[in-house]
N, C-alpha and C positions, 0 to 999 in steps of 0.2 A: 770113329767117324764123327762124333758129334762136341769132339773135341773140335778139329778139323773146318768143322762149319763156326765154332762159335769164333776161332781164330780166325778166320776169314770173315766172317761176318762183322768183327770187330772194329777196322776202321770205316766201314758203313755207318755202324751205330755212332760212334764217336763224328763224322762228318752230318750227321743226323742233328746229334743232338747240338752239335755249332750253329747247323742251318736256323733249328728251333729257336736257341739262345740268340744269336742275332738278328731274327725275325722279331722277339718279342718285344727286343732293345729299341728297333728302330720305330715299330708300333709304337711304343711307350714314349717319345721323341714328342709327341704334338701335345701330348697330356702335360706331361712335365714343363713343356716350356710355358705353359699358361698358370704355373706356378711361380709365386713370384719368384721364393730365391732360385729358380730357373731360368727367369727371363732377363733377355738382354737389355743391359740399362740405358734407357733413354739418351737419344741422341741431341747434345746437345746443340744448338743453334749457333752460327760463327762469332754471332754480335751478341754477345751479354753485358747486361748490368745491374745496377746493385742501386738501394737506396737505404741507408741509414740514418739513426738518429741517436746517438748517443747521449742515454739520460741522464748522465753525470758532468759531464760538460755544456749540453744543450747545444751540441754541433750537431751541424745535419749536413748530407752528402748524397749524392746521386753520381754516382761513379757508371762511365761503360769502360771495362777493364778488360774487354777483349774484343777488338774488331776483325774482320775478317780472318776469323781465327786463330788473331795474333795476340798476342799478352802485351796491352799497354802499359811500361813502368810508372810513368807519372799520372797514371792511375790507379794501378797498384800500393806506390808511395801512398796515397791521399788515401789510402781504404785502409795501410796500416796503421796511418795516423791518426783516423776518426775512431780505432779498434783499438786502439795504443792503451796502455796501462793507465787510467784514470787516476791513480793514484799518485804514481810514480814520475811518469812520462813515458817512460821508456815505449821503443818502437820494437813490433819482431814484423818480419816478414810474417804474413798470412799465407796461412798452404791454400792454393788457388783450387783444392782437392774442394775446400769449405766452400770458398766461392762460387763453385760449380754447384754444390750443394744447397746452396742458401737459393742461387739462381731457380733450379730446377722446385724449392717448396716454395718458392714466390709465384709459378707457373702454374704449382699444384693449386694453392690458395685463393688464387684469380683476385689479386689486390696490388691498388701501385700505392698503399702506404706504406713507407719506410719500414724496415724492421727496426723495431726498437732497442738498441744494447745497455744489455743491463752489464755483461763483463767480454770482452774478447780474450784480447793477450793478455795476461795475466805476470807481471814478475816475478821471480822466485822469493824474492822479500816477502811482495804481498800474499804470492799466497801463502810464505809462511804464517803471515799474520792473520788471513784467516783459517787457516786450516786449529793456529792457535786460541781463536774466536770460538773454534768447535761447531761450524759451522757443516761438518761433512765434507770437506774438502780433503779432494786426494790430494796426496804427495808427490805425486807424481800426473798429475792433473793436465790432460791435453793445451790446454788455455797454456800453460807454458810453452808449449811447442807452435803457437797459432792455428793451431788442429780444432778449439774448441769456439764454442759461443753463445751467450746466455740471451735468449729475447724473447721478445711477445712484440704482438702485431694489434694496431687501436684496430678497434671493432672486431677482434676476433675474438671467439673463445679460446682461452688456454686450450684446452682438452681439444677443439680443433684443429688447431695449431700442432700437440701433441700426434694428435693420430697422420693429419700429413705428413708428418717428419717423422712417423714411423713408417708407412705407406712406403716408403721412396727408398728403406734398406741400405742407406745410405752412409749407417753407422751408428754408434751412438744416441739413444732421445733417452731425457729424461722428462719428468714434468717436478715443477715445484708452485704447486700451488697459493703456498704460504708466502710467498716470495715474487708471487707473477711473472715466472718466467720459465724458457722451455729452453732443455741444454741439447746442443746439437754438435757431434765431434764427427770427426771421418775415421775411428777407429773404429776397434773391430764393432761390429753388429749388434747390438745389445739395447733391452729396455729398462727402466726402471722409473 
């Protein structure tokens, strides 16, 4: 008999314990999303732009690279060109990933001074040469791929600058103080 009832009782318990498990799931739902790597990432604005200063060349730029939600090229152009390899010339296309990214820690920062670039697109020449400089440079280094980019912002603190562009999960922060500058890439998630 008591065999009987537990075999019967059995997909009660088991419909029980789904009810509980997915009850605690959806409770857990409002907690978790006010966790950052929870929440959904900010919604960008249709019209963004950008303002650079390139401290190798002393070109400066105020680009709006996307209007009404649409990707301007010859805005784009002009944003790979102020970002282009200092050394070299050479141009890559910018992943519009960083743009988005650079856009959303200029919103966080609440400042309409240019970002200042100390490296964007990076050659593979150059960064062989300085990766050979011993500089800590990867080999494989997003700044090749136009994923990466090195700045500081006038009247900000580095370590400012650092924690918004960790704040925003966005990929990538380094800080280098020694050097006055804050690395920001759209790979994967990480600090150092």
């Amino acid at each position: 008999m008591e065999e009987r009832d537990r075999m019967t009782n059995a997909p009660t318990l088991a419909s029980r314990r789904r009810f509980l498990g997915l009850g605690a799931a959806a409770l857990s739902f409002p907690f978790l999303s006010r966790l950052s790597a929870f929440a959904a990432p900010e919604t960008l604005p249709p019209d963004r732009g950008l303002s650079f200063y390139n401290t190798h060349t002393g070109e400066s730029a105020t680009v709006e690279y996307c209007h009404s939600g649409c990707l301007i090229p010859l805005s784009l152009e002009k944003i790979n060109h102020i970002l282009r390899d200092h050394l070299t010339g050479e141009t890559k296309d910018i992943d519009v990933r960083l743009l988005d990214l650079l856009y959303a820690l200029s919103r966080k920062i609440s400042t309409d001074e240019p970002f200042h670039v100390i490296s964007g697109y990076r050659s593979p020449r150059t960064n062989a040469a300085l990766r050979a400089g011993g500089g800590g440079v990867a080999a494989n280094s997003l700044h090749l791929l136009g994923q990466a980019i090195d700045i500081r912002v006038p009247g900000l603190k580095l370590r400012d600058l650092y924690r918004a562009a960790v704040a925003l999960h966005g990929g990538g922060v380094g800080i280098y103080p020694a050097s006055d500058f804050v690395h920001v890439d759209v790979g994967r998630v990480r600090t150092w």
